[in-house]
C-alpha positions as CSV (number, residue, x, y, z in Angstrom):
1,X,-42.3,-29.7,54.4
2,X,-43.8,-30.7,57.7
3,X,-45.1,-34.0,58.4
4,X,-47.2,-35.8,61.5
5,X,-45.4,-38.5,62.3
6,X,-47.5,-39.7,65.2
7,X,-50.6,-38.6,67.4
8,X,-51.7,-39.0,71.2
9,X,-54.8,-39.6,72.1
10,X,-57.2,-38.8,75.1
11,X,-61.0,-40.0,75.9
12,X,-61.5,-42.2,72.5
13,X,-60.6,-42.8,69.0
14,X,-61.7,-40.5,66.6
15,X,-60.3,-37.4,65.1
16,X,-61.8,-35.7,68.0
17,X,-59.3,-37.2,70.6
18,X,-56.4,-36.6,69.0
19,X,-54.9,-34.6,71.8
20,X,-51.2,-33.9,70.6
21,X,-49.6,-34.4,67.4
22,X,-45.6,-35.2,66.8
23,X,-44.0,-33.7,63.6
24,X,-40.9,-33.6,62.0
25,X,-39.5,-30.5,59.6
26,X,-37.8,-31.7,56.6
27,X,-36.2,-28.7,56.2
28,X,-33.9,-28.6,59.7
29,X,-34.8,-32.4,60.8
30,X,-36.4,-30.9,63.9
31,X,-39.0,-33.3,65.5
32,X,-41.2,-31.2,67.9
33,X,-45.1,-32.1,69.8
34,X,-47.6,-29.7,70.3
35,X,-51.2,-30.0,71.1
36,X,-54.1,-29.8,68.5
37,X,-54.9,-26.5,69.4
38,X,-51.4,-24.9,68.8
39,X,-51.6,-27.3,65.2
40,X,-55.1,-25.6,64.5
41,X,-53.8,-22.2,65.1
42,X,-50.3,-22.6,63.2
43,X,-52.3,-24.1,60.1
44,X,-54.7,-21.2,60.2
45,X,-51.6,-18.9,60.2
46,X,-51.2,-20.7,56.3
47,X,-48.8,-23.3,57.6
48,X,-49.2,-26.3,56.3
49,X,-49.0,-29.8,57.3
50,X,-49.1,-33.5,55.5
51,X,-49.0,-37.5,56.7
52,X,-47.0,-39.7,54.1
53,X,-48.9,-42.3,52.6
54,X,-48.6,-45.0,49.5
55,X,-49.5,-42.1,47.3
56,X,-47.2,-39.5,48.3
57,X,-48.4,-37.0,50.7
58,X,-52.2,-36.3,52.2
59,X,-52.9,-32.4,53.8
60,X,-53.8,-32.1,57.2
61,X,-56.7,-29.5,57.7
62,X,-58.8,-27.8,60.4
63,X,-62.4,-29.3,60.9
64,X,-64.7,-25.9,61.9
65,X,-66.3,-27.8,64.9
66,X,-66.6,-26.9,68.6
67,X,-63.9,-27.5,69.4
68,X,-61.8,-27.6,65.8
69,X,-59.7,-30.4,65.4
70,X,-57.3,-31.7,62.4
71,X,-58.1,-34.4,59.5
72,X,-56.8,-35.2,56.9
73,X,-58.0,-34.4,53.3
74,X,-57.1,-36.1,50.0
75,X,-58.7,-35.7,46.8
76,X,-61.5,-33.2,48.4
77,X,-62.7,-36.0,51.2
78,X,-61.8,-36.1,54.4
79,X,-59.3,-39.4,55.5
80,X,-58.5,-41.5,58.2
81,X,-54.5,-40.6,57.9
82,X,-53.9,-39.3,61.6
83,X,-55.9,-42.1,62.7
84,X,-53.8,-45.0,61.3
85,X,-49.9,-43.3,62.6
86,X,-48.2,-44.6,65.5
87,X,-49.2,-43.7,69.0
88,X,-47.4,-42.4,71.4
């Protein structure tokens, strides 16, 4: 499984500005960066991605905007997950 760890922002403080996102593969304890677009392309591909919280684990999805960008979604809503990790 894949999770964000931590985001960097650019020009604000929304979802919008997240410019680059920091991850780490459970699977070979590799922790890699990339920027949103190279996460929006990987999780059209089918990847998928999730941020731990108190409940477990919330999915990270594409928003469809101009330009698409990534949110968090839990229980069908949209969350404020990437927003509340570290920065870096």
């Amino acid at each position: 499984m894949v999770f964000i760890t931590g985001v960097h922002m650019a020009g604000g403080t929304s979802h919008e500005h997240i410019d680059e996102l920091r991850w780490l593969d459970c699977s070979n304890s590799t922790s890699k960066t990339f920027s949103t677009s190279s996460c929006v392309d990987w999780l059209r591909k089918g990847h998928k991605a999730h941020v731990a919280d108190a409940n477990g684990a919330v999915e990270v999805q594409v928003v469809n905007a101009n330009p698409p960008y990534v949110r968090t979604v839990a229980d069908g809503r949209y969350t404020d997950n990437l927003l509340s990790l570290p920065r870096y």
